[in-house]
C-alpha positions in Angstrom: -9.2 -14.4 8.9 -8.6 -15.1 5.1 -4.8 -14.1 3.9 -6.7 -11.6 1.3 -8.3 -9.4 4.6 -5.1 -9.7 6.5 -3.5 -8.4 3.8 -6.7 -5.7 3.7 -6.3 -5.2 7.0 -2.1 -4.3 7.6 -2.7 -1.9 4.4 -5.7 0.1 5.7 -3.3 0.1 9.0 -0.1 1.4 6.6 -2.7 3.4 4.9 -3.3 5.0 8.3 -0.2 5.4 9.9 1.3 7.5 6.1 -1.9 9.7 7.0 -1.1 10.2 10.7 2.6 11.3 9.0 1.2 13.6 6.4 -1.1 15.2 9.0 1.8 16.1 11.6 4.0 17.3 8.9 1.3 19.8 7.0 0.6 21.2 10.6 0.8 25.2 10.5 4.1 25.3 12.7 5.8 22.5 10.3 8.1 24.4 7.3 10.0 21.1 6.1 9.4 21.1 2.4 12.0 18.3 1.8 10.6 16.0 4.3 7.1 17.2 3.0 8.1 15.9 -0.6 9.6 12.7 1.0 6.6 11.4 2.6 4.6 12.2 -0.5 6.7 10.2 -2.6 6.4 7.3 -0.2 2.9 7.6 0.1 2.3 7.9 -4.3 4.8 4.9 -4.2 2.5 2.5 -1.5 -0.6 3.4 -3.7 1.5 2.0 -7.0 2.6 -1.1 -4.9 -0.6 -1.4 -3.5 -2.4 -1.7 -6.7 -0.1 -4.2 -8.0 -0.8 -6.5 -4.8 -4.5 -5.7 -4.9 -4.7 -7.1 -8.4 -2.8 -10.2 -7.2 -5.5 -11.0 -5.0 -8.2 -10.5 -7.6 -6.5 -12.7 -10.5 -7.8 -15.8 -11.3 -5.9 -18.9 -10.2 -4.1 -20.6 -13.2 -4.9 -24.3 -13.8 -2.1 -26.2 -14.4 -1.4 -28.4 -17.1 -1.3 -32.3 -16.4 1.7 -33.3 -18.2 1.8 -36.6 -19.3 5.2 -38.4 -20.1 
């Protein structure tokens, strides 16, 4: 496995547990709306973070320079 689908792979599994969160706390017997606000936050923050680290694996590698002395 490639560093770019292991990286795929433990974000679909963060991806998943943050969903398994959001589903037990939106449950009908569940009237936390400070932990309900928490866990949103966290989850809008991964997607920012996520993005950023996303794009790392999609840029270009930079050639470097020969320097000659």
């Amino acid at each position: 496995m490639t560093p770019k689908e292991q990286f795929q792979l433990a974000a679909a599994n963060m991806e998943n547990a943050l969903a398994d969160v959001l589903k037990s706390i939106t449950s009908d017997n569940f009237h936390d709306k400070a932990q309900l606000e928490r866990i949103l936050k966290l989850i809008i923050k991964k997607e920012i973070v996520l993005q950023f680290l996303l794009e790392e694996f999609h840029r270009p590698k930079k050639k470097r320079r020969k320097c000659y002395s």
